[in-house]
C-alpha positions in Angstrom: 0.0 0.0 0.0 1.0 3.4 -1.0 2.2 6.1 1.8 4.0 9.1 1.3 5.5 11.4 3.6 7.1 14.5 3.9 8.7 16.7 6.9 4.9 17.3 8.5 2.4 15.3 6.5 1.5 11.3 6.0 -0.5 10.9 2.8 -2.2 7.4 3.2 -4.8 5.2 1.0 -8.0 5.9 2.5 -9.9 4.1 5.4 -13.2 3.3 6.2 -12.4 5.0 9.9 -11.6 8.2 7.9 -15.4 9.1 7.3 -15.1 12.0 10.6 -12.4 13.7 9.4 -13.4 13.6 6.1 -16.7 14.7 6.4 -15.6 17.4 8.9 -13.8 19.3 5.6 -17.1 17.6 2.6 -19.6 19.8 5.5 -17.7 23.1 5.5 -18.7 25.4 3.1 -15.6 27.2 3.6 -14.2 24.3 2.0 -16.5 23.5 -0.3 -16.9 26.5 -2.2 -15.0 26.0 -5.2 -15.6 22.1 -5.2 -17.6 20.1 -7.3 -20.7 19.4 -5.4 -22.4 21.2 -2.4 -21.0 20.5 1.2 -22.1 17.7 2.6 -25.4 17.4 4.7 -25.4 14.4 6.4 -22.6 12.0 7.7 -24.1 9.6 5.3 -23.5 11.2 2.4 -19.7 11.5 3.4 -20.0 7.9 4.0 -20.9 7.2 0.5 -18.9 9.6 -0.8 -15.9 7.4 1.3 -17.2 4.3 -0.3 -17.1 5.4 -3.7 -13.3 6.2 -2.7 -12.6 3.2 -1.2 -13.8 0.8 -3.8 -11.8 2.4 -6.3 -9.1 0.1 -5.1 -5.2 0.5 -4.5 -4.6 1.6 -8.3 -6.4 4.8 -7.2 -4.0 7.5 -6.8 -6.2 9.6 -4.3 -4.7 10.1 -0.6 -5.8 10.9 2.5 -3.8 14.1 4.2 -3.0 13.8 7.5 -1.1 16.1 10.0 -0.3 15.4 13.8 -2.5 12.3 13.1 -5.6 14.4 12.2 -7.1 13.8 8.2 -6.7 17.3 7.5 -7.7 16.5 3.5 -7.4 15.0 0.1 -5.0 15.3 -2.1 -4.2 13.2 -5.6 -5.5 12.1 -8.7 -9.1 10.7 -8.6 -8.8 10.2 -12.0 -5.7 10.4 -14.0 -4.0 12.3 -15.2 -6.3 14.7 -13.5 -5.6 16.5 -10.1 -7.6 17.8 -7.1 -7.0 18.6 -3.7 -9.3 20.2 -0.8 -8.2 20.7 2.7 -10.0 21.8 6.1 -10.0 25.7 6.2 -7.8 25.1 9.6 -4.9 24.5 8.0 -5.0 27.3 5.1 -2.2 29.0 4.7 0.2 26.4 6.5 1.6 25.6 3.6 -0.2 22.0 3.5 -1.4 22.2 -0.4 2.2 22.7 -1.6 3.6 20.2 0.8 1.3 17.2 -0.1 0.9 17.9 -3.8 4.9 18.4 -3.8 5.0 14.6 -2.6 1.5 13.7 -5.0 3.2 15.1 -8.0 6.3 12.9 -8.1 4.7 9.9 -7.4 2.0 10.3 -9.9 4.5 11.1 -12.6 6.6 7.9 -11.5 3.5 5.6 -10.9 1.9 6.3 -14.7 3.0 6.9 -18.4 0.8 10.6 -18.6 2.8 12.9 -20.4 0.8 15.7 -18.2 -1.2 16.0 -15.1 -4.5 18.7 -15.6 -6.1 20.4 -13.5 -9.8 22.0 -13.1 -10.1 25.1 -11.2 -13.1 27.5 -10.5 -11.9 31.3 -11.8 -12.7 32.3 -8.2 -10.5 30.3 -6.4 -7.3 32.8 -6.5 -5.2 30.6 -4.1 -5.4 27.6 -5.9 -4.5 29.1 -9.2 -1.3 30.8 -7.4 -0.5 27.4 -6.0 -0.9 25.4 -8.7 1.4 28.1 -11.0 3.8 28.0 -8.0 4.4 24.4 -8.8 4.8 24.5 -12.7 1.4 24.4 -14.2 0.6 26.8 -16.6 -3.0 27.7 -18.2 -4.6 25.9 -21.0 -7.7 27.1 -21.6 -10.9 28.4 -19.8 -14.9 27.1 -20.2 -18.2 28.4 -19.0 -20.5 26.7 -17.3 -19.0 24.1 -16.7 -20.4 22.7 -13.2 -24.0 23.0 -12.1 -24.0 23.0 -8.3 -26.6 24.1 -6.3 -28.6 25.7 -8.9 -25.9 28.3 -10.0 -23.0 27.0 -12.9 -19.9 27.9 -12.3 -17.0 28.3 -15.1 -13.6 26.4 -15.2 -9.5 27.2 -15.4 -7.7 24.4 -17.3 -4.2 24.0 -15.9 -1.5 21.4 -17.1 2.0 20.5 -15.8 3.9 18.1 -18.5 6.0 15.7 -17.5 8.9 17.3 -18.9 8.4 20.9 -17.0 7.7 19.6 -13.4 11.7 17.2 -14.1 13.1 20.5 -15.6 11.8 22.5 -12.7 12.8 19.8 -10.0 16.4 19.2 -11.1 19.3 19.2 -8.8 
């Protein structure tokens, strides 16, 4: 089973004990308001949103983030070669995003043959752009409504990182 680690964070398949923590980030509309769906109502939606995770398998290149033991997020590719990440709103601006997906990255490109990893991000979401640019992605393209959540559609920001770039950037 895959784990990685860095200097603060373990990033760990996922668990069926994990469906607290998780749902304490799916809930928060702090940290749901440039995802995909609305925050979660009801432990049991978290649960079957865990489930869904969880019988994806050990292929599935989707990790749990934990810090000081507590799942603080999610960070990998639920479907590759594309990217996602959400974290609680407690740890914002820790530096968490960058650390995990600077662990996620690497072993995505060494895992799989994609020449790129993508990305999909809502216009809005200012810190995830910066991030993601931070780490070598770069914009491909833009599309309106392209989600329908909660009766309003949101547009997208399409971000790649070739192969290539992120070992170029990450020499030495």
């Amino acid at each position: 089973m895959t784990e990685l680690r860095t200097p603060r964070l373990v990033l760990r398949r996922a668990r069926p004990g994990d469906v607290d923590g998780l749902h304490a980030i799916l809930s928060d509309k702090r940290a749901m308001k440039h995802w995909s769906t609305l925050p979660h109502e009801s432990l049991a939606e978290t649960q079957q949103w865990l489930d869904a995770m969880l019988a994806r398998g050990p292929g599935f290149d989707d990790f749990v983030v934990e810090l000081d033991g507590r799942v603080v997020g999610k960070a990998g590719a639920w479907r590759m070669p594309e990217i996602g990440y959400i974290l609680h709103p407690d740890v914002w601006g820790m530096g968490i995003a960058t650390e995990a997906l600077r662990a996620v990255i690497p072993h995505l490109f060494a895992a799989h043959d994609a020449p790129a990893l993508t990305a999909d991000v809502d216009p809005g979401n200012a810190a995830s752009i910066r991030l993601l640019e931070k780490l070598g992605f770069r914009e491909t393209g833009r599309a309106s409504r392209t989600f329908f959540i909660g009766g309003q559609w949101f547009d997208s920001i399409y971000l790649a990182l070739a192969r290539d770039r992120w070992a170029a950037l990450n020499r030495g």
